[in-house]
N, C-alpha and C positions, 0 to 999 in steps of 0.2 A: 548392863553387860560389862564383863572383865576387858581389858585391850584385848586377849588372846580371843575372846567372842565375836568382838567387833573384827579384826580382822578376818575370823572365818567368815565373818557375814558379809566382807565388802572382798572376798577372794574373787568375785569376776571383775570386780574395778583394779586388782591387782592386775591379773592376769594380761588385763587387757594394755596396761604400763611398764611392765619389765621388759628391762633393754638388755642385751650384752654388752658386755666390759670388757678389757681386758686390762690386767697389769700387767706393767714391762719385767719380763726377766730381765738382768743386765749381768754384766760381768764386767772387772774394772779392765780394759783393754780399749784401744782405739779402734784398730780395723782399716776396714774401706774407706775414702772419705764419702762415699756413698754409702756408706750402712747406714741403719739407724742407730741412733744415739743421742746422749745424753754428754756435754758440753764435748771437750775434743774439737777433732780439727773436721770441720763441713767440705764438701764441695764448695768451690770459688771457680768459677769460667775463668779462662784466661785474659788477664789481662784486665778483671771485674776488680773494683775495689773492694776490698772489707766495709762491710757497714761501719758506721760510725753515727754518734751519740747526735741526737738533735738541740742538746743542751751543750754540753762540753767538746763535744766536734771529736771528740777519742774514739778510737776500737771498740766496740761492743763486745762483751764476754757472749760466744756461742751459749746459746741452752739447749736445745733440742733440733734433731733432723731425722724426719720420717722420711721413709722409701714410701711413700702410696703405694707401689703396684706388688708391695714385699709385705702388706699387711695381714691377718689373719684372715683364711681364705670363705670364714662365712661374710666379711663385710665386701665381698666381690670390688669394685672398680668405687664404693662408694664415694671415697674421697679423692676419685679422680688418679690420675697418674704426675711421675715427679718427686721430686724432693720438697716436703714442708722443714723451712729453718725457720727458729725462733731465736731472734740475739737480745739479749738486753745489756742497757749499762749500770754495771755494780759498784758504780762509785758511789762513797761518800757522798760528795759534795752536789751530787745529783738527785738528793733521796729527796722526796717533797718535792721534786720539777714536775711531776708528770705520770706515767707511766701505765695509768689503771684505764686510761682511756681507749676504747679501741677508735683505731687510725687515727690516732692523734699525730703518731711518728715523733714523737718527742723521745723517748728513753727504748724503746722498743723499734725493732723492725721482725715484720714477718712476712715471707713470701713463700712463693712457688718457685721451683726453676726446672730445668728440664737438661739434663746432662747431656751434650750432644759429644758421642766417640769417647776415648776412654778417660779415665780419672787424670784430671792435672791435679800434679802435686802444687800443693799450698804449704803457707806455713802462720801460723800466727803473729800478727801483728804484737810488736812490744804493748804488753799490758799492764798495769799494775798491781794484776792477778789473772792466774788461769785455771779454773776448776779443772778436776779430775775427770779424767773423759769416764761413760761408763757406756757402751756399747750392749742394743737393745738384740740378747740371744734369740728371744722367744718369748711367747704372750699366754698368760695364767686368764681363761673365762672365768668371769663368775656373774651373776645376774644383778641387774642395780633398778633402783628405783629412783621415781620422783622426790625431791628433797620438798620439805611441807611448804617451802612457798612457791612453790608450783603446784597445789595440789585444787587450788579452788578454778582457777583458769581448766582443769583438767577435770571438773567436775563434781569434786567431793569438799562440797563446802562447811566451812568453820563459824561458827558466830557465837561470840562468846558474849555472856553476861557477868561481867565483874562484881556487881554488886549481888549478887544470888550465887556468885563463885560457879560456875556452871557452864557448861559445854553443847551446842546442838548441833551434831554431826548428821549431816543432809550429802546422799549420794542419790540426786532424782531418777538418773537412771536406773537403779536398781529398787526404788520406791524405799529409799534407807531413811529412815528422819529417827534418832534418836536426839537425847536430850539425858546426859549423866553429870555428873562431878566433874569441874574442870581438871583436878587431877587425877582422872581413873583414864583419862582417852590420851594421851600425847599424840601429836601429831607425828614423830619423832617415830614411836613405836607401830604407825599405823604402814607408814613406808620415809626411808630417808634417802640420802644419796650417798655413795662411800668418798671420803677425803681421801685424798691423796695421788699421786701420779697415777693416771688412769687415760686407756683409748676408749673413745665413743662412751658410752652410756649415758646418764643423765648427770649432768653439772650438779656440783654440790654449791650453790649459791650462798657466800657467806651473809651475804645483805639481801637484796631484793634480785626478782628473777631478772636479768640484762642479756634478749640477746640481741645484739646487733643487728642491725641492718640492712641488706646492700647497699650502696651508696646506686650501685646501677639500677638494677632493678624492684626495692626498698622490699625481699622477701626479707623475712626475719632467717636469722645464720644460723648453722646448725654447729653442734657440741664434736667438735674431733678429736681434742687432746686437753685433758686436763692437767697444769702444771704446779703442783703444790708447794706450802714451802717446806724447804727442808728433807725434802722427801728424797729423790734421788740426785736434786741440785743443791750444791750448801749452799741455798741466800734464801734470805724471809722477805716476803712483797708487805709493806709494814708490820703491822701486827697478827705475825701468822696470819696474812690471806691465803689468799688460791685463787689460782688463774685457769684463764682457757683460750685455749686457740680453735677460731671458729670458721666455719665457711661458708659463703653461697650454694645454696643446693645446684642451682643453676648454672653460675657461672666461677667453676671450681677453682679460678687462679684467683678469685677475692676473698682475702683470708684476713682475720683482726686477731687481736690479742688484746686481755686486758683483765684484770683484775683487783678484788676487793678485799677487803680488812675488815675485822670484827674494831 
């Protein structure tokens, strides 16, 4: 079989995987400090400090604040209600302390908060950079898949023979067992994940599949916002990674962050 074969043939293990996406419209503007957005100035309670760096003790550069209850209205109350803020620090002298860990609290903070009565104005803390804020208009669907190291945990397994150069692609649910040319099937071309700044759908995993946690409850976290590099934030997480801000199905104020590098 061609890829374009195999995929017809394993169309209900698709079907049964496709998630919605969305990516952020933005516009370069600030807004509310309750909008969503892209660095700019977040909500701060009164009287709350600015995060700061668990390495250099500095301001963390905002990256991202989601509205939860202002999301696209097929993912209903998924992610809970509230503002999600994601701050990192973009220093220099910090790169190599930390960061790809979730709840480490090293280079990263990420929470929930909950704006009680109207917006206090804030202002940024002296920094020694402040990205351009870019203010999230509207959400572009498109459908996203599994990235290929999610794909055997999900039931369409790989086993490759190097020395015969050869491929045995096994979907037992669907009673699939082929056996072709390791380069006629990519895994890539069967289903992947899209890079780049994305809500919900399936994580583009640069390395192996990681999701966290709960530390409360130890369910595994769910995929909410993927933060890439360079994409609608100017910093790279090492070498071109990609990041993700994840959550407790259950208990929605536990939220991580963290990211990998090729």
């Amino acid at each position: 079989m061609n890829p374009q074969e195999v995929v017809r043939a394993l169309e209900p293990w698709l079907a049964r995987h496709r998630r919605p996406a969305w990516k952020p419209i933005v516009e370069n503007i600030d807004g509310s400090p309750i909008a969503s957005k892209f660095c700019g100035l977040p909500w701060i309670g009164p009287d709350a400090p600015w995060p700061e760096c668990g390495v250099c003790k500095q301001p963390l550069q905002h990256f991202l604040q989601l509205d939860l209850g202002n999301l696209p209205e097929e993912l209903g109350r998924r992610f809970g209600l509230g503002l999600l803020q994601l701050f990192y620090c973009t220093r220099k002298e910090c790169r190599g302390s930390g960061g790809w860990e979730p709840f480490a609290d090293d280079l990263s903070r990420v929470r929930v908060v909950h704006p009680n009565g109207p917006s206090w104005p804030t202002s940024h803390p002296q920094q020694h950079v402040q990205f351009p804020a870019r203010q999230i208009v509207g959400w572009s669907r498109f459908t996203d898949l599994p990235a290929p190291c999610e794909h055997d945990n999900l039931g369409l397994i790989y086993k490759y023979d190097f020395n015969a150069r050869t491929l045995r692609l096994q979907c037992p649910e669907l009673s699939f067992d082929l056996t072709n040319p390791m380069k006629d099937c990519p895994a890539e071309e069967i289903a992947s994940s899209q890079l780049g700044d994305k809500l919900a759908g399936w994580p583009a995993w640069v390395q192996d599949v990681k999701y966290p946690r709960c530390p409360r409850c130890k369910l595994p976290m769910v995929n909410v916002f993927q933060v890439d590099s360079e994409d609608n934030i100017p910093f790279m997480f090492g070498d071109y990674g990609c990041g993700h801000v994840t959550q407790c199905p259950d208990h929605k104020e536990i939220v991580a962050f963290g990211w990998a590098c090729f």
